[in-house]
LOKE-359476 format. One record per residue: residue in one letter; chain; x negated, y, z negated of N, C-alpha, C in turn; residue number from 1. Coordinates in steps of 0.1 Angstrom, whole numbers. Each point is the difference from the previous one (the first is absolute). Example, Ala and Ser with C-alpha at 12.3 -4.5 7.8 and 13.67 -1.06 7.14 Angstrom:
<pts>
PT  type  mol    nxx    nyy    nzz   caxx   cayy   cazz    cxx    cyy    czz  seq
PT     A    A   -132    -57    -78      9     12      0     -9     12      0    1
PT     S    A      4     11      7     -9     11      0      8     11     -8    2
</pts>
This chain:
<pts>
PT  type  mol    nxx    nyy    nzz   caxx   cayy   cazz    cxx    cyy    czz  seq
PT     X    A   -613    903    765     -1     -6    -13    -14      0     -5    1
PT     X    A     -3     10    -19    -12     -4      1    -10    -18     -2    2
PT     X    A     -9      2      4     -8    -13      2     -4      0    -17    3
PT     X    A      7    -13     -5     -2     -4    -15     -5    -13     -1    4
PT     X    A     -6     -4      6     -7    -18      0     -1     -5    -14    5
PT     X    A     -5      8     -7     -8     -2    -13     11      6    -10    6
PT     X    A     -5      0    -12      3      4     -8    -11     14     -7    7
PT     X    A    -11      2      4     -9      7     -4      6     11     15    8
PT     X    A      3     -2     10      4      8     10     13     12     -1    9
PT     X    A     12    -17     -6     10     12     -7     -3      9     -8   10
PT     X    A     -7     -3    -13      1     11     -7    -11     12      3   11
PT     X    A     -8     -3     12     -4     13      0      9     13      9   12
PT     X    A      4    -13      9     15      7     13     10      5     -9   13
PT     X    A      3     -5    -15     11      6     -6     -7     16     -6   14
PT     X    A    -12      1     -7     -1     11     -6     -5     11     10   15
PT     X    A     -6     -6     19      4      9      7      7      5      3   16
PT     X    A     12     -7      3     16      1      2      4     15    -11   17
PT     X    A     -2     -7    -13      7      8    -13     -8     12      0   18
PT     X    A    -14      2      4     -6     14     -4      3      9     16   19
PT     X    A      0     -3      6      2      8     13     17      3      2   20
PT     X    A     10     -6    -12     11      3      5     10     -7     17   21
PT     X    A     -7    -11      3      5     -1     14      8    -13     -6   22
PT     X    A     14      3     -1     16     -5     -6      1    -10     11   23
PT     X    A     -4     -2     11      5     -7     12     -9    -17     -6   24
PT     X    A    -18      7     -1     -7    -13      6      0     -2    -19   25
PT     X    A      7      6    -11     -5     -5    -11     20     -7     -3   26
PT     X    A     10     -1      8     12     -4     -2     -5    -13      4   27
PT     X    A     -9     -2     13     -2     -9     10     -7    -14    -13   28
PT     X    A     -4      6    -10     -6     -9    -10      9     -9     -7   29
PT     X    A     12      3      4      8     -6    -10     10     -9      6   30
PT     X    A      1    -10     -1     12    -12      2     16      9      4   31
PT     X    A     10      0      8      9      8      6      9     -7    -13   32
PT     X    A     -2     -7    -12      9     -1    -10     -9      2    -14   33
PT     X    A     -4      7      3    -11      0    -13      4     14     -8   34
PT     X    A     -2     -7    -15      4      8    -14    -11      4     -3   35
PT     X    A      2     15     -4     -9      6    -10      6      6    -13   36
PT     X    A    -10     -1     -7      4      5    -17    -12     11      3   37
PT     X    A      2     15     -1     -9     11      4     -1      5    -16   38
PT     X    A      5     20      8     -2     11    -17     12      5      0   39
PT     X    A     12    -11      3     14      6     -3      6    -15     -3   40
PT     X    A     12      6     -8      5    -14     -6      5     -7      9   41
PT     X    A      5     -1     16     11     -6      5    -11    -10      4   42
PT     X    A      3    -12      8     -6     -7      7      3      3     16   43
PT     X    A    -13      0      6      2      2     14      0    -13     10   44
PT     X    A      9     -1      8      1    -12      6     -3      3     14   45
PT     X    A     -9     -5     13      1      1      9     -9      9     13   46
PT     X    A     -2      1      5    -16      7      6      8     16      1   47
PT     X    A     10      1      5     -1     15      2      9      5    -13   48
PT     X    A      0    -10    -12      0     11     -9    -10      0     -8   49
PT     X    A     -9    -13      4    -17      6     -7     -5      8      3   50
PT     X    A      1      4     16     -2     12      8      3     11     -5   51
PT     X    A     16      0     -5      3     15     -1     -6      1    -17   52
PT     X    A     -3     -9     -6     -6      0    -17    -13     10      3   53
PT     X    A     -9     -8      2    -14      6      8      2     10      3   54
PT     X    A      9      8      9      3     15      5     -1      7     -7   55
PT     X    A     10     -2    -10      7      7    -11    -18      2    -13   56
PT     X    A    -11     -5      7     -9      0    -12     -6     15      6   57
PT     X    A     -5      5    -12     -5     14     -1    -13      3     10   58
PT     X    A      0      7     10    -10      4     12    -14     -5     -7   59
PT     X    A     -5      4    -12    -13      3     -9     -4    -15     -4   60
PT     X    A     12    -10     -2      0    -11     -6    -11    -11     11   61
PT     X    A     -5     -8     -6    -15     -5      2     -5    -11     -5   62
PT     X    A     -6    -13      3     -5     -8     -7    -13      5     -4   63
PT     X    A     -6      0    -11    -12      7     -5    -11    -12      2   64
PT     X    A      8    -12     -7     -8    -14     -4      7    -13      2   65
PT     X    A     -1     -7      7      8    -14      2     -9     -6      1   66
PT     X    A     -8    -14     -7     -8     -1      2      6    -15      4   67
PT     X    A     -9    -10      8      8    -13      2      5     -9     -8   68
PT     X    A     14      0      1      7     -7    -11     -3    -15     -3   69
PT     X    A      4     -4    -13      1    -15     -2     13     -7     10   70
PT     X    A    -12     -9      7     12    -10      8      3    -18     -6   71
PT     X    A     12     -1      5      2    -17     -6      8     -3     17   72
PT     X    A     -7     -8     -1     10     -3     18      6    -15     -6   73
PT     X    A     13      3      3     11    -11     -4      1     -9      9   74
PT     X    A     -2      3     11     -3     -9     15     -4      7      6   75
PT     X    A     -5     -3     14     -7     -1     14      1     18      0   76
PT     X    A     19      1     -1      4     14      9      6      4     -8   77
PT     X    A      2      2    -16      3      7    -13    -13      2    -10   78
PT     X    A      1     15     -2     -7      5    -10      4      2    -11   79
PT     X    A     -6      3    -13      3     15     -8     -7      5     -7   80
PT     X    A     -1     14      2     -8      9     -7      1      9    -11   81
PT     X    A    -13      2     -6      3     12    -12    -12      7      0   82
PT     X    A      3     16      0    -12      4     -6      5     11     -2   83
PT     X    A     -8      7    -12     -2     15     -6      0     10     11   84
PT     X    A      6     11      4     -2      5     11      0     18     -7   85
PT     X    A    -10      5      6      3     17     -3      4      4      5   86
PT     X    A     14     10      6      2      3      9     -1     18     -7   87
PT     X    A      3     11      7     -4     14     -5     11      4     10   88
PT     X    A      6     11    -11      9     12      9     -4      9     -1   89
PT     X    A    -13      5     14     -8     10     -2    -18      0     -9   90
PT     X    A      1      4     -9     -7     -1    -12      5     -7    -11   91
PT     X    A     11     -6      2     10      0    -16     -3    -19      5   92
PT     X    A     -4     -9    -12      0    -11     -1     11    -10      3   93
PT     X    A      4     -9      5      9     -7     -3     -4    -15      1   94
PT     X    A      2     -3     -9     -9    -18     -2     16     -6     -1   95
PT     X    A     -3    -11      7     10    -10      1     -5    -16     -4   96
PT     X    A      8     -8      3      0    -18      0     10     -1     10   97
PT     X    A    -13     -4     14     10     -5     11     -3    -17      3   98
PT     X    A     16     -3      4     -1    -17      7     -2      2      9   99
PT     X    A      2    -10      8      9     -7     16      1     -8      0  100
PT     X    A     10     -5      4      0    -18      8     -5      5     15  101
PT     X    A     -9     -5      7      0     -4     15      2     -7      4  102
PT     X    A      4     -3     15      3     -6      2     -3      0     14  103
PT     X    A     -7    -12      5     -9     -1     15     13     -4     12  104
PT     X    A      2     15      8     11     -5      9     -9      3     14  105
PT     X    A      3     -6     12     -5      0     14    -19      2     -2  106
PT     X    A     -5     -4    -12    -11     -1     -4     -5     12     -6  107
PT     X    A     12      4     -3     -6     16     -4      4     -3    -18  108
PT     X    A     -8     11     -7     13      4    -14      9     10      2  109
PT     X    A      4     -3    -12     12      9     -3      5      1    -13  110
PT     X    A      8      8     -6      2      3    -10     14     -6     -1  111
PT     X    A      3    -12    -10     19     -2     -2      2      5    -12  112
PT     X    A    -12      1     -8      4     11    -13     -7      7    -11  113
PT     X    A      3      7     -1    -13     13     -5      7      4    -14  114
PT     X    A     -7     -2    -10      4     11    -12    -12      6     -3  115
PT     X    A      4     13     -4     -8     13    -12      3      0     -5  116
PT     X    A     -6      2    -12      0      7    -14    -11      8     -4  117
PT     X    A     10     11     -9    -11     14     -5    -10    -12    -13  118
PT     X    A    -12      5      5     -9     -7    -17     -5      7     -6  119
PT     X    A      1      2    -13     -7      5    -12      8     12     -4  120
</pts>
């Protein structure tokens, strides 16, 4: 499991997860009931279909810029976040508006729910 103490931890373990492609330790981010709103209209429910979401993203595809998001911690072991994020397919731009809820389990984070949106 990766080591997420923090919140400044997760999200750097998430955009190493997301830029190296490794589906295993970036599923591992996510709550085993956790919803995402991605770049397809369905909702994804659940780690190994976050897993297979992430797969399905284009080899070239990349975080360019995530810079650390706005947090509000609702208690102790609940987050939520926002921030502008650039992600690039290849050379080609793609700017989003991403959330999360986290959520601090066996003292770790995790993701119970994630939305994207394309911006601008």
């Amino acid at each position: 499991m990766p080591g997420t103490p923090t919140i400044e931890a997760f999200h750097k373990k998430w955009i190493e997860a997301f830029n190296s492609h490794d589906l295993d330790t970036h599923a591992a981010l996510y709550t085993e009931d956790a919803m995402l709103f991605g770049s397809i209209p369905e909702l994804v429910v659940g780690r190994a279909a976050i897993k297979a979401y992430f797969g399905g993203r284009g080899p070239k595809v990349h975080v360019a810029n995530y810079p650390f998001p706005r947090v509000v911690m609702i208690r102790d072991d609940v987050a939520a976040t926002a921030a502008l994020v650039d992600f690039a397919d290849g050379d080609t731009p793609m700017p989003y508006r991403v959330t999360w809820m986290l959520v601090k389990q066996d003292g770790h984070w995790r993701i119970a729910q994630h939305h994207g949106s394309p911006r601008g």
